[in-house]
C-alpha positions as CSV (number, residue, x, y, z in Angstrom):
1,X,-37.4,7.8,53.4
2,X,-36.8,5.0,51.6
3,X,-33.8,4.0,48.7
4,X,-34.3,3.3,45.3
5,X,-34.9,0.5,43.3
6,X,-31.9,-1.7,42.6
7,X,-31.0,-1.5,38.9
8,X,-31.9,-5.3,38.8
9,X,-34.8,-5.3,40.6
10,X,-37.1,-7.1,38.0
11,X,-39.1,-4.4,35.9
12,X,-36.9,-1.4,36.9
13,X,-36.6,1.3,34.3
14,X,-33.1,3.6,34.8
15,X,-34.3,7.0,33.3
16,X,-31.4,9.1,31.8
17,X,-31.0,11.2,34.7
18,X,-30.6,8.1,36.8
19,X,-33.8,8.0,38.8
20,X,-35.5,4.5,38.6
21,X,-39.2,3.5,38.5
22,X,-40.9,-0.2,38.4
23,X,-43.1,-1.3,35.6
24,X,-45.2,-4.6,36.1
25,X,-48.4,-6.5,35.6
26,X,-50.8,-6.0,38.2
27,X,-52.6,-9.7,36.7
28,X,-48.8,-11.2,37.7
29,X,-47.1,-11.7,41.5
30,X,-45.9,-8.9,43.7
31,X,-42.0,-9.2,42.5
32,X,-39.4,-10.6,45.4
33,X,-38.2,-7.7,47.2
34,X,-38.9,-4.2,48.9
35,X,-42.8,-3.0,48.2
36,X,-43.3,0.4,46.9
37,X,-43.5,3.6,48.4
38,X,-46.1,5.0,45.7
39,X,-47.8,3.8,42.7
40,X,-49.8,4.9,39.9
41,X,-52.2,2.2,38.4
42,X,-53.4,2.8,34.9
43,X,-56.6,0.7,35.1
44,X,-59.9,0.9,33.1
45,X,-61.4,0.0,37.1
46,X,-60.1,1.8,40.5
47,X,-57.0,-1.1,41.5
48,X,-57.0,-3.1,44.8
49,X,-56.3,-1.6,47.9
50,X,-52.5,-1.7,48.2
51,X,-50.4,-1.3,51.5
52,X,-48.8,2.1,49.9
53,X,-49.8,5.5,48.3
54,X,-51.0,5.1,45.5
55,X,-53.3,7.1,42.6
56,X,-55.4,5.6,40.0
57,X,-55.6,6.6,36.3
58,X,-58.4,5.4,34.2
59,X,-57.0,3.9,31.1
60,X,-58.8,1.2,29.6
61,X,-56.8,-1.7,28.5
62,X,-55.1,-1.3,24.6
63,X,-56.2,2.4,24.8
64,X,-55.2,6.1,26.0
65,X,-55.5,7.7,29.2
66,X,-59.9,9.2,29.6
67,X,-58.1,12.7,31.2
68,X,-55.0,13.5,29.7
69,X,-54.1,16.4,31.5
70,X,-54.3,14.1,34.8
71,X,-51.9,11.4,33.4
72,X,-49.7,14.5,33.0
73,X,-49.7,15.6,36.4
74,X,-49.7,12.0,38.0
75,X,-46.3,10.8,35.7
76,X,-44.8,14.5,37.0
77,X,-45.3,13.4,40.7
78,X,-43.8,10.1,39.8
79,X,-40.8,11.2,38.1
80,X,-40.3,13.7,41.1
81,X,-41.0,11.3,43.5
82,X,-38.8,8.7,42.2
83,X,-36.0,10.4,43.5
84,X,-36.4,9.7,46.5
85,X,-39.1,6.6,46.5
86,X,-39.4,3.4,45.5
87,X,-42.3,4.0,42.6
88,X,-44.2,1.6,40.5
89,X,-46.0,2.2,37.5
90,X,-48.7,-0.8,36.6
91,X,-51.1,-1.9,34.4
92,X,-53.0,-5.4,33.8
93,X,-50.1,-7.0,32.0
94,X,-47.2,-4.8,32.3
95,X,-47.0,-3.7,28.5
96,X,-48.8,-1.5,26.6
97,X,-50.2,1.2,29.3
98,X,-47.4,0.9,31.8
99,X,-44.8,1.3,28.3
100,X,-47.1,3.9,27.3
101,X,-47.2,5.7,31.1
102,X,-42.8,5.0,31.4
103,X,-42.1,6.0,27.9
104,X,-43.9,9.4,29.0
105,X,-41.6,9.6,32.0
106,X,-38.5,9.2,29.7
107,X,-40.1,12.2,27.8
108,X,-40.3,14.5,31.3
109,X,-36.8,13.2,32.2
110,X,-34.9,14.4,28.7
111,X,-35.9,11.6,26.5
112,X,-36.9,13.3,22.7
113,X,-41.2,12.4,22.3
114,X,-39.8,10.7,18.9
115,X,-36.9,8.6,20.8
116,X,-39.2,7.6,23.9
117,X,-41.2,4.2,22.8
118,X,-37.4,2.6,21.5
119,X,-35.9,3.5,24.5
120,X,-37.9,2.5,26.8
121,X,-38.4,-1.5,24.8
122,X,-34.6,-1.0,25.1
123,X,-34.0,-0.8,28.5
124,X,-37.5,-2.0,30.1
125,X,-39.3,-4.3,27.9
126,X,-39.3,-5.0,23.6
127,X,-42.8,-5.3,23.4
128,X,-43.6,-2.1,25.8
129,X,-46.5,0.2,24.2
130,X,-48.2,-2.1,22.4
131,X,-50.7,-0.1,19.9
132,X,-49.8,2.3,17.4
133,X,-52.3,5.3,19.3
134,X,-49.9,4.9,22.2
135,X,-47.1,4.9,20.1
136,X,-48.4,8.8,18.7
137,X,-49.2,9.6,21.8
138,X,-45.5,9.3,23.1
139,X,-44.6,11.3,19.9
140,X,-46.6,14.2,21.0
141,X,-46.1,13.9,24.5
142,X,-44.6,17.5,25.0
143,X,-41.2,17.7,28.0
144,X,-43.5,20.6,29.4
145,X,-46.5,22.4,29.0
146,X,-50.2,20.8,28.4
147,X,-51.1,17.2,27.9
148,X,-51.7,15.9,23.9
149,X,-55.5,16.6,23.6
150,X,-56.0,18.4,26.6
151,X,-57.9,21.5,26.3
């Protein structure tokens, strides 16, 4: 088992409960620094092959994620697994999808749905969650139970 990310590892969110998890842009450089020990890529296209566990979410770029009841159950595992692991949550640029996909962990780890999208530009990045559908879709991300739009 491996430790956590380092609070100033670049792109590391601190959830309130203390557990961290990376955000980046899959378009930029693997950071300096440990790899991951899992990662959840919100691509419109299956990612590149990565050296680690990963899963792959399709979410086309400036929109919300095609199964939302599988984005659920992918950012559960990754808040639970964070705890342990090293985790990385990434899009094409590191913004809008990956704010979008961390902003939903803050939700799952205590964050109020209405309180999610400002934390998360507070402590990760300002311009994280870049359209106003992934804005309402934090909103209505419920702490438990089904995904927004899921049957």
């Amino acid at each position: 088992m491996h430790t956590a990310w380092e609070p100033s590892d670049l792109g590391v969110l601190t959830l309130p409960s203390g557990r961290r998890v990376r955000g980046r842009g899959l378009r930029h450089p693997l950071p300096p620094g440990p790899a991951p020990d899992f990662g959840v890529y919100l691509l419109g296209k299956p990612p590149p092959a990565t050296g680690w566990e990963s899963r792959w979410l399709c979410w086309p770029d400036f929109r919300l994620p095609r199964d939302r009841a599988r984005a659920r159950e992918l950012f559960a595992e990754a808040l639970s697994r964070s705890g342990a692991e090293r985790v990385e949550l990434a899009c094409g640029g590191g913004r809008g999808r990956t704010g979008t996909a961390l902003a939903c962990l803050a939700v799952l780890d205590g964050v109020p749905p209405a309180q999610a999208v400002a934390y998360v530009r507070a402590h990760y990045h300002p311009k994280a969650v870049e359209t106003p559908w992934q804005r309402r879709y934090v909103r209505s991300f419920p702490p438990s139970g089904p995904a927004p739009g899921a049957p």
